[in-house]
N, CA and C of each residue as an Amber inpcrd file, in Angstrom:
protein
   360
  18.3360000 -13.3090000 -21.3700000  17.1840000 -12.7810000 -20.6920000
  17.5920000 -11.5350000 -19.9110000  17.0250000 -10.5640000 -20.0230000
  16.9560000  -9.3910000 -19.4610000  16.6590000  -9.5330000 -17.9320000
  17.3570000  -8.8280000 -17.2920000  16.8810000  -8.6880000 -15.6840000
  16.9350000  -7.5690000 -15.2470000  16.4830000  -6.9080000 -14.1650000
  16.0140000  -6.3390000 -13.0900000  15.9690000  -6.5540000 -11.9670000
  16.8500000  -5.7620000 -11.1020000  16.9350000  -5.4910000  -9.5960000
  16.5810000  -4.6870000  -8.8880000  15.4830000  -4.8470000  -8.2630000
  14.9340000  -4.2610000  -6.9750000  15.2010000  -4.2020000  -5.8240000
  15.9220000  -3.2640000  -5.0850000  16.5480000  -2.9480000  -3.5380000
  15.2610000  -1.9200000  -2.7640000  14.9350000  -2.7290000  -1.3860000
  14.4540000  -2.6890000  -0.7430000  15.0890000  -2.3020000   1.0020000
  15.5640000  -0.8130000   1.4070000  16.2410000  -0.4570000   2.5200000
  15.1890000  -0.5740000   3.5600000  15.2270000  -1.3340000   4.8600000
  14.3710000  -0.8750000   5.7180000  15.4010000  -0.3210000   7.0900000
  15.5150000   0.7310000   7.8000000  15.8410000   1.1720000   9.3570000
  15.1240000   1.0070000  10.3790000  15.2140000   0.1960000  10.9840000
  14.3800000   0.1600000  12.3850000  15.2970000   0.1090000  13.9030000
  14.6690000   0.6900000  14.7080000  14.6960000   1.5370000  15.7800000
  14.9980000  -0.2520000  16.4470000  15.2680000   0.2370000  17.3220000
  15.6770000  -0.6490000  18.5810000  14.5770000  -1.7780000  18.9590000
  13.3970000  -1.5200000  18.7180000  12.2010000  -2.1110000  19.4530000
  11.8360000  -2.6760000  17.6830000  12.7640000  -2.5020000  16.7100000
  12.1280000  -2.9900000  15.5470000  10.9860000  -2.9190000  14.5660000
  10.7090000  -1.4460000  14.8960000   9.6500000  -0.7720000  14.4650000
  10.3140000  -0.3710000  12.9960000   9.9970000   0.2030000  11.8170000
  10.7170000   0.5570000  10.9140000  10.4980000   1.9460000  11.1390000
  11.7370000   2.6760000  10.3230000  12.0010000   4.0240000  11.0410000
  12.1530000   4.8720000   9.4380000  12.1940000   3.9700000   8.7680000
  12.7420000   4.6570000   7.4750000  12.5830000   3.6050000   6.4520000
  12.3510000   3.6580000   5.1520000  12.4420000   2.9110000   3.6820000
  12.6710000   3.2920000   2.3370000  13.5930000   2.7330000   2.5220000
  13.9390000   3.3190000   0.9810000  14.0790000   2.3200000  -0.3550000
  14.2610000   2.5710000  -1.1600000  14.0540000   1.6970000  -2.8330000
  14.5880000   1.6720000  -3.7540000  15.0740000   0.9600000  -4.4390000
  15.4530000   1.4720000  -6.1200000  15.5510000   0.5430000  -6.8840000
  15.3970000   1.0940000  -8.1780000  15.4800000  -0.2350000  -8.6960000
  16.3740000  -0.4080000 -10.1730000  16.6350000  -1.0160000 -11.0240000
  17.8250000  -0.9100000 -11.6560000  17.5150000  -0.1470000 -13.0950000
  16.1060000  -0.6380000 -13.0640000  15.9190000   0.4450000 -14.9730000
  14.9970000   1.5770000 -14.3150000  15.9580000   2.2240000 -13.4530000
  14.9000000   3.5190000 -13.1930000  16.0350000   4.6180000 -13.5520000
  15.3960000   5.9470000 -13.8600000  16.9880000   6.5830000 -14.1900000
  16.9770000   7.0840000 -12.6900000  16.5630000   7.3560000 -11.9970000
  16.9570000   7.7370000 -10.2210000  18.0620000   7.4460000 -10.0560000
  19.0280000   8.2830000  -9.5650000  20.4450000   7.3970000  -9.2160000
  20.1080000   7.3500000  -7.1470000  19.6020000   8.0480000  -6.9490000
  19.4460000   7.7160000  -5.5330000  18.2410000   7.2130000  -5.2030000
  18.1000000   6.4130000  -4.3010000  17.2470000   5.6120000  -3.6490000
  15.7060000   6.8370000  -3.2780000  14.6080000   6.1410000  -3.4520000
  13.3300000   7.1020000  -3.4900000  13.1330000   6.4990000  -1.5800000
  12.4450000   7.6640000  -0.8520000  12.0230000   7.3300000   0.2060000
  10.6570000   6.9350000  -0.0280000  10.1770000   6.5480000   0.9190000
   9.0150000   5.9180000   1.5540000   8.3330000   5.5480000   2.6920000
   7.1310000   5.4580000   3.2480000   6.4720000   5.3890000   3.9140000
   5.7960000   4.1630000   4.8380000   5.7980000   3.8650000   3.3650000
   5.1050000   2.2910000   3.2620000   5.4170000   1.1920000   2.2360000
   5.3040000   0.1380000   2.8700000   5.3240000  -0.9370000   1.0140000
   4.3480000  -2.3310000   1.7750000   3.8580000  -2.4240000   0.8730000
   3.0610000  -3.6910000   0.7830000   3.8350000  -4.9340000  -0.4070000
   3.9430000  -5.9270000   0.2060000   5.0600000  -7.1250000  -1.2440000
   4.8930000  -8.2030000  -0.6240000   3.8420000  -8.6410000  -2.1920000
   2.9910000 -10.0230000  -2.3160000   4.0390000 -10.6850000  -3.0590000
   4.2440000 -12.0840000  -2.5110000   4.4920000 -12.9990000  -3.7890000
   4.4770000 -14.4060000  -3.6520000   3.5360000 -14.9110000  -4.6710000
   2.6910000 -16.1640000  -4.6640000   4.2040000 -17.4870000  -4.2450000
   4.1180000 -18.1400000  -3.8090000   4.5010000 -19.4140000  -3.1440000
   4.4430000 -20.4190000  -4.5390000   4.8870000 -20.8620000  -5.4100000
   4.4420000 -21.6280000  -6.4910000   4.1490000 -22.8260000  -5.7120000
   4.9210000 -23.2830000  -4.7730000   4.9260000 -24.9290000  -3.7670000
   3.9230000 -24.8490000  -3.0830000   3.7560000 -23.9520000  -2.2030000
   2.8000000 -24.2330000  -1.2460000   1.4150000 -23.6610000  -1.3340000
   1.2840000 -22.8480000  -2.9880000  -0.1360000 -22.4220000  -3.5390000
  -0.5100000 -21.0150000  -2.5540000   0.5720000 -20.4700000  -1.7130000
   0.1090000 -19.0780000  -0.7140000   0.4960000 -18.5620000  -1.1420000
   0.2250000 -17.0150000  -0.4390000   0.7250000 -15.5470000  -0.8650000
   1.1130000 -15.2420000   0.6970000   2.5970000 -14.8600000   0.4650000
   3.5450000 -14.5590000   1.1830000   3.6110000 -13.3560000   1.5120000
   3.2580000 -12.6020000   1.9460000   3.0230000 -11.1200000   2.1980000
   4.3140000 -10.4900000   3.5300000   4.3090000  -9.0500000   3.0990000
   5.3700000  -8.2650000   4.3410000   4.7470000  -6.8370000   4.2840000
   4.4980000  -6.8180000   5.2830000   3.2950000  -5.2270000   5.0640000
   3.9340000  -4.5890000   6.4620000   5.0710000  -3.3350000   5.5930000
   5.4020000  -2.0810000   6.5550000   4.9420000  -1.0970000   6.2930000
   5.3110000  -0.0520000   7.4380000   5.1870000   1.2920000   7.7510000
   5.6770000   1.9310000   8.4100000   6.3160000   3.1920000   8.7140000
   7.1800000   3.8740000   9.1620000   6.1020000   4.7040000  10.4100000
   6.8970000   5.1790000  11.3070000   6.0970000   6.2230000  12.1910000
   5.5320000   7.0500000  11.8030000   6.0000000   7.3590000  11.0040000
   5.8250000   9.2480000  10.3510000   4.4010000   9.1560000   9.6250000
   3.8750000   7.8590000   9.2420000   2.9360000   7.8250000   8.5870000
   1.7580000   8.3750000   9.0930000   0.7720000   8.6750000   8.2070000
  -0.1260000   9.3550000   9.3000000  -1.3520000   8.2340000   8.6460000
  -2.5010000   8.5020000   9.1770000  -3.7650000   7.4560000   9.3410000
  -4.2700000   8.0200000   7.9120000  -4.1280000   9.5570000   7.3850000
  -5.3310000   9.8380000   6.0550000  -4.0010000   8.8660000   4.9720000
  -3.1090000   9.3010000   5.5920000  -2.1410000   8.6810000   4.1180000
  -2.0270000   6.9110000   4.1710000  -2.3500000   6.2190000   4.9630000
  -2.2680000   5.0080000   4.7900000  -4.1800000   4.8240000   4.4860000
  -4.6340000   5.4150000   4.9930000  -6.1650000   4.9530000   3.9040000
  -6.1710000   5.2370000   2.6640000  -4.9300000   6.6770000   2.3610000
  -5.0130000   6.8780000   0.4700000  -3.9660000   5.5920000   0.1550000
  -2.9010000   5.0240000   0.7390000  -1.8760000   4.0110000   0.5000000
  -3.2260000   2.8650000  -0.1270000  -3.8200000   2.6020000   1.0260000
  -4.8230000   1.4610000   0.5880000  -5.7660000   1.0430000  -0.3110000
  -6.2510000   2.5880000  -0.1740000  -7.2030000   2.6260000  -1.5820000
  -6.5580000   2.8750000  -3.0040000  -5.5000000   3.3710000  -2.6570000
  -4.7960000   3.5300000  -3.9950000  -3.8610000   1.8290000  -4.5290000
  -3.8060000   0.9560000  -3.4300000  -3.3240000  -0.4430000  -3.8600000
  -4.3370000  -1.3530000  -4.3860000  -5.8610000  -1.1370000  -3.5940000
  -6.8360000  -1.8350000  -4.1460000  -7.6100000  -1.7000000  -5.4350000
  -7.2570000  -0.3700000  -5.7750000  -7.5980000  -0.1440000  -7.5270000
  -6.3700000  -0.2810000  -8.1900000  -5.2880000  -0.6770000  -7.9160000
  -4.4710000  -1.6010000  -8.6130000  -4.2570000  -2.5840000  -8.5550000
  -4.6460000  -3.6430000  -7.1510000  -4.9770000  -4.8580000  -7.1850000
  -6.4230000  -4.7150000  -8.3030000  -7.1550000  -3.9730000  -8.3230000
  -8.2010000  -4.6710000  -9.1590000  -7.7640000  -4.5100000 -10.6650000
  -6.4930000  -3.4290000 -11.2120000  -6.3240000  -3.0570000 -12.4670000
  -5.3560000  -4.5050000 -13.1730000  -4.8300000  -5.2180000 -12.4600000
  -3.8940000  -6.3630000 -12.1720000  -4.5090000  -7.1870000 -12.2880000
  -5.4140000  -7.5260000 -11.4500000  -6.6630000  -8.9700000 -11.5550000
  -7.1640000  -8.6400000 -12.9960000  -7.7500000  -7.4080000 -13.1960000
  -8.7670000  -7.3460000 -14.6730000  -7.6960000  -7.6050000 -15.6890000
  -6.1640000  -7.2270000 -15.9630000  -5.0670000  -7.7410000 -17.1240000
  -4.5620000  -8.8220000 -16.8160000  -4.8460000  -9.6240000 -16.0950000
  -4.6290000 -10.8980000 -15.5290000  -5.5000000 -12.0110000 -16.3660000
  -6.6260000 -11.7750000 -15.6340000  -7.9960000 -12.7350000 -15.7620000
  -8.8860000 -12.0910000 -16.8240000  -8.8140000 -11.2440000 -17.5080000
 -10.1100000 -10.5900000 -17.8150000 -11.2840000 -10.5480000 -17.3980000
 -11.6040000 -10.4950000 -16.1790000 -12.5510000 -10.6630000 -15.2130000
 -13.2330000  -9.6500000 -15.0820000 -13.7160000  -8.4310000 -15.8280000
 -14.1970000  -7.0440000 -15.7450000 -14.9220000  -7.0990000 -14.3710000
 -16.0160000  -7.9100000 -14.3790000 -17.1000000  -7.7330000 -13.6550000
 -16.3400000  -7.2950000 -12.1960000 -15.6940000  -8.9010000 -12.2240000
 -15.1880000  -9.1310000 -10.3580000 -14.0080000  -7.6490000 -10.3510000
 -13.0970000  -7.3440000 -11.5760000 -12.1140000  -6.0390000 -10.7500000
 -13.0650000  -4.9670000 -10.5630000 -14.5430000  -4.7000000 -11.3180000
 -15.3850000  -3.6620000 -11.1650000 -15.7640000  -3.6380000  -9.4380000
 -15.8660000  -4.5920000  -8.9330000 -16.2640000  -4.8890000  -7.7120000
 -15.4970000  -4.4080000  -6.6870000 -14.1860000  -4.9720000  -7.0940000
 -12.8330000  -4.7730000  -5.9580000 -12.9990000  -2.9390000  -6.0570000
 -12.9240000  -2.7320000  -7.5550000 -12.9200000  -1.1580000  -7.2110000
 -14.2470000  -0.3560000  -6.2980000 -15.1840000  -0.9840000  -6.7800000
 -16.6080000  -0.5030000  -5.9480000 -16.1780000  -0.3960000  -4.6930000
 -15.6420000  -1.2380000  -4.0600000 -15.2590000  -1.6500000  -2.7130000
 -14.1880000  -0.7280000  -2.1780000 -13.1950000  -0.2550000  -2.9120000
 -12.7640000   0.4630000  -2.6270000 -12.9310000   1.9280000  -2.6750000
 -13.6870000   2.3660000  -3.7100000 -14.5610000   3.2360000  -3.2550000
 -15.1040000   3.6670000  -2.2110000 -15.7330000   2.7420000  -1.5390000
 -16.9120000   2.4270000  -0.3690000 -15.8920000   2.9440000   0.4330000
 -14.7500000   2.1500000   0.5870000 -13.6640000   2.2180000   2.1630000
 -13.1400000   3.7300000   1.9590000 -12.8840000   4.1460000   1.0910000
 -12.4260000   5.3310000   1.1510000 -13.4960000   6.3100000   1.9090000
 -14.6140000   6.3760000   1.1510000 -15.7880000   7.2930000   1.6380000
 -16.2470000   6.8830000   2.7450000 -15.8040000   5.5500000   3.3190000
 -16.4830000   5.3560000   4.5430000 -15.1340000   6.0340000   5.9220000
 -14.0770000   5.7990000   5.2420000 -13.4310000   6.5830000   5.9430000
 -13.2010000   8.2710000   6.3860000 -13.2010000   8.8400000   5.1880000
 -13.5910000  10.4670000   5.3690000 -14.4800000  10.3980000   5.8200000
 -15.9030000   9.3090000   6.2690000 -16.9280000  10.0870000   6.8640000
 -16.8320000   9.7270000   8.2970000 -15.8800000   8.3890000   8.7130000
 -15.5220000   8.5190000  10.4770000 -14.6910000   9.7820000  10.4710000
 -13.5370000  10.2370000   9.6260000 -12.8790000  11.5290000   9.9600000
 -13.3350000  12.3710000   9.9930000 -14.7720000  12.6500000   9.2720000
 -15.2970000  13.9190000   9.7670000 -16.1270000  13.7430000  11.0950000
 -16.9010000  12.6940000  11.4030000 -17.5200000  12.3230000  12.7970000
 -16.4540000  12.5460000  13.8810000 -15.3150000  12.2600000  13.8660000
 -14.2790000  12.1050000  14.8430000 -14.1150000  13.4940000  14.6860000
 -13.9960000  14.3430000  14.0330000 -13.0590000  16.2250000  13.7770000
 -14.3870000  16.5930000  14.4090000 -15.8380000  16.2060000  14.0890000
 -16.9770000  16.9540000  14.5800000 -16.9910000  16.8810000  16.0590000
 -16.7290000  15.7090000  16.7350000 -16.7510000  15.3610000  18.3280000
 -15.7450000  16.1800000  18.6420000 -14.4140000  16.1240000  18.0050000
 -13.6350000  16.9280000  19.1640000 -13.7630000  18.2120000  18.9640000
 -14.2480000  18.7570000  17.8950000 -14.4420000  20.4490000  18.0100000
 -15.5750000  20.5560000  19.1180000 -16.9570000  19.6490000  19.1650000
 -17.8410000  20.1150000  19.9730000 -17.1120000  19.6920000  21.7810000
 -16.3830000  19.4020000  21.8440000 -15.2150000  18.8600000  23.4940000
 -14.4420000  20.0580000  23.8040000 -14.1320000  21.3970000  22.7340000
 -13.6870000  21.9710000  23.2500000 -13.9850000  23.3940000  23.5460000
């Protein structure tokens, strides 16, 4: 059986914040580790029927790039569920939804950019 190894670097600061992340993995041709920002890593519990989750982020991140992080995980959670389940309808949904969050977000960022231009 064929395998694959995935390395996962995290740095964190004193107070245990993460400061840095890095990755690699063994059938990639990268010989150095890719940086990163963020990682989200699910994995189902076979015993106890949960999903085990670890959801970081680094300082540096900024608020537009973790709403594109999000919306860009939830149309692959839905591309995953639909080659999973063949469930068209329900991944059509997850994506609708993510749709929605995206556009609902550019439109608090523009409400929020509109208030503080009219403050100054």
């Amino acid at each position: 059986m064929q395998q694959s190894r995935i390395e996962i670097q995290v740095s964190l600061d004193a107070a245990r914040i993460p400061e840095a992340i890095s990755w690699r993995a063994s059938d990639t041709a990268a010989a150095e580790p890719r940086a990163a920002k963020a990682m989200l890593l699910s994995l189902w519990d076979m015993q106890t029927r949960t999903s085990l989750q670890m959801d970081l982020w680094t300082k540096e991140m900024r608020m537009d790039e973790m709403a594109d992080f999000m919306y860009q995980t939830m149309m692959g959670m839905a591309d995953s569920f639909e080659r999973a389940t063949h469930q068209g309808q329900l991944a059509q949904r997850l994506k609708d939804f993510a749709h929605e969050f995206i556009a609902e977000f550019v439109r608090i960022q523009q409400q929020l950019q509109s208030a503080d231009a009219s403050t100054r």
